[in-house]
N, C-alpha and C positions, 0 to 999 in steps of 0.2 A: 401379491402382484409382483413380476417381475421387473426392476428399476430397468432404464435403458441402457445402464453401465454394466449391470450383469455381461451383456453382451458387446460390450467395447465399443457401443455406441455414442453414450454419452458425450456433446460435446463441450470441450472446453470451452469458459470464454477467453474473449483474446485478449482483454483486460481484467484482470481479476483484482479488487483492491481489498484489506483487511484490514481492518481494526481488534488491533489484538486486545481483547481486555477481559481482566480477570486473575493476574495476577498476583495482585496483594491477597484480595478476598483466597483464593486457593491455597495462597503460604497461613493465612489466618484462619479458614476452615481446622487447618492442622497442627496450629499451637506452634509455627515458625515464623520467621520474621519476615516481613514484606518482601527483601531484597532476595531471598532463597525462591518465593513465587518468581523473582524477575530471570533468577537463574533456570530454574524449570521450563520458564516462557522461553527461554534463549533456545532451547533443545529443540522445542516444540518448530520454531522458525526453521531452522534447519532440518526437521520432516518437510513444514510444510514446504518449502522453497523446492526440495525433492521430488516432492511429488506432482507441486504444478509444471515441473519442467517435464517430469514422466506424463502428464495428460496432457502437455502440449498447451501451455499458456503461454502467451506470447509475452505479454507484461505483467509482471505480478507486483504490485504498490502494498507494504507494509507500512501503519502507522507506530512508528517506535517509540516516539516522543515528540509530544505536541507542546505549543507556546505557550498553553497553561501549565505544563508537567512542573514547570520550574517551581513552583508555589509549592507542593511537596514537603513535606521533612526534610533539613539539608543532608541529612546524614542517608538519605533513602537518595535523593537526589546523586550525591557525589559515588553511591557505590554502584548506582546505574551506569554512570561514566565511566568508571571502571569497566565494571562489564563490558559497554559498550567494545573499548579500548581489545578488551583480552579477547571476546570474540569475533572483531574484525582481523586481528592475529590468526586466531587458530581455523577459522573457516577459511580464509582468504584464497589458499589452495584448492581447496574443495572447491569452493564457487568455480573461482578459473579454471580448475579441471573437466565441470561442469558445462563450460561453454557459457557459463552467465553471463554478462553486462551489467557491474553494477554502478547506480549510481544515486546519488544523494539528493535529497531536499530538501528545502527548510532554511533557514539564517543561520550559516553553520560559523556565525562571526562571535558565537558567545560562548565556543566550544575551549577548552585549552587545546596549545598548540598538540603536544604529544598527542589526541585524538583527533585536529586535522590532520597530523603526518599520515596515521594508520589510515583516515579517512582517501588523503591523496595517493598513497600507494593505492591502495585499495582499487580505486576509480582508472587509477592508470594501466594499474596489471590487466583489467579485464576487459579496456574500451573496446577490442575491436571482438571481441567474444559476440556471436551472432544467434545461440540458441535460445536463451527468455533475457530481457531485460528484467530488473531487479530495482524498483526505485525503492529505497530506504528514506521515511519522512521523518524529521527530525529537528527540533525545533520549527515545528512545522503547523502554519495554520490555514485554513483557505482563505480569510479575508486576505492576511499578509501578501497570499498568493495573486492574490486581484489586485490588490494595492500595487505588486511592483508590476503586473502587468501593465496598467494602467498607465502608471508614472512612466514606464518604457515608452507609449504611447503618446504622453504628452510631450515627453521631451524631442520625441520624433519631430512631433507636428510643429512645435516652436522652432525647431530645427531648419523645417521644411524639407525634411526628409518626406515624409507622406501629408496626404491636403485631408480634409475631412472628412470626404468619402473612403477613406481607405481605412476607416478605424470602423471593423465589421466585425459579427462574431467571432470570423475565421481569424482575424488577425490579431485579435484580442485572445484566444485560444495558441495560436502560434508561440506565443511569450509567457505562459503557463510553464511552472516547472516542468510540469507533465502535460504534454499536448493532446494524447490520446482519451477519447470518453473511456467511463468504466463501464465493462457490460455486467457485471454483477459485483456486488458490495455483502461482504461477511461482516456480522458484527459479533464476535464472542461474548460471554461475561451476561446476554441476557438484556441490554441497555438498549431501546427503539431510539438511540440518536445518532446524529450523522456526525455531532461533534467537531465541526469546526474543518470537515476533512473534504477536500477534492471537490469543493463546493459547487466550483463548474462543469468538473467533468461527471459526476453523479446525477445530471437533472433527466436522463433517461435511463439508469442505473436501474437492474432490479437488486432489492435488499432481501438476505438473508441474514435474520439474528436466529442466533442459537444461545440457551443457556449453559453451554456448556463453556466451562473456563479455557482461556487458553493455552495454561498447559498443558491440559485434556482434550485438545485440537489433535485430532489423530488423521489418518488417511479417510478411516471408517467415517469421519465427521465430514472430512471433507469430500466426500463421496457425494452424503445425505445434501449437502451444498448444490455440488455439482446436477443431481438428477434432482431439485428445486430447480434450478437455474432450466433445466431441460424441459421443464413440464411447463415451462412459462408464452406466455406468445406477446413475442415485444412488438407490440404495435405502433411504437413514436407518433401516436394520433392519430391513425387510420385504422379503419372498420377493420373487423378479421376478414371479412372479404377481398377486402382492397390486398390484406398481408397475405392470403391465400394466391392472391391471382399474382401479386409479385412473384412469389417463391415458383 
């Protein structure tokens, strides 16, 4: 049967979020050390990033490092920072040239400074960049994400800046790192979890896991994603009739 991307149909979503994982297990498959799978994964990000800007994603949310990652091996830990470090360097052109938007999320108060600086150039070169947003998560978790929404909202109201009816979903979503829902969720590596990730904007998400590791995230994989995502019919709680007679 012919996919609907064969024919350039396929569409993109307009949020597309990822959970990269899979590459310890991939440097360990091969008798290399964890931190060589992160290097591999690094390459892999820079396809994918390419290729959702070629099918036209508007937002593309990577999960890079979550608020549990810290717990880790120190020695796995500090060479991710690294990395982190070198390839906000060396892409950083590419991105900008790309037209990307990128920018960050997560507590980035526990980072060293020489990885906020790359981080703050980074976000400054590309702010007014208008082809895909790019949010990179990092030390990053959804409660965290609720928590400071939250707190944003109570200090409002104590304020009297807004009264109690003004604390709605919409405005509790407003104060979200990322305010935009996800309309499809990749998960690599094989794991049925959502893992602490985009907690709120995922409750109408469709999920695609694949066992296939994230290094091994190729175009061909993300294809297989995209025409799953196509053959779906989002309902958000209304009969296929009701989504028929919308559309």
């Amino acid at each position: 049967m012919h996919s609907s991307n064969n024919h350039g149909e396929a569409k993109a979503p307009r949020h597309l979020a990822i959970i990269m994982d899979g590459n310890g297990r991939w440097a360990k498959k091969r008798g290399m050390i964890r931190l060589m799978g992160h290097r591999r994964g690094a390459q892999a990000v820079t396809r994918a990033v390419e290729t959702a800007v070629a099918k036209g994603v508007q937002t593309l949310t990577l999960f890079a490092f979550s608020s549990e990652n810290w717990r880790r091996p120190q020695d796995e830990v500090s060479g991710l920072m690294d990395l982190f470090a070198k390839v906000l360097k060396s892409e950083r052109d590419r991105l900008h040239d790309n037209g990307i938007k990128v920018q960050f999320i997560g507590d980035l108060s526990k980072f060293s400074s020489r990885l906020n600086e790359a981080i703050d150039e980074l976000v400054s070169l590309t702010c007014n960049n208008q082809r895909m947003v790019l949010n990179i998560a990092i030390n990053y978790g959804g409660r965290w994400e609720l928590m400071q929404a939250a707190k944003s909202l109570a200090i409002d109201l104590k304020n009297g800046k807004i009264s109690e009816q003004d604390i709605t979903e919409e405005a509790m979503q407003e104060r979200l790192c990322v305010a935009q829902d996800v309309d499809l969720l990749i998960r690599t590596g094989g794991e049925c979890r959502i893992s602490n990730f985009l907690l709120f904007q995922c409750a109408y998400s469709e999920f695609y896991v694949t066992d296939t590791l994230w290094p091994d995230f190729d175009e061909k994989e993300f294809d297989k994603a995209l025409n799953y995502f196509n053959g779906r019919e989002r309902r958000f709680g209304m009969t296929s009739e009701q989504v028929a007679a919308k559309a």
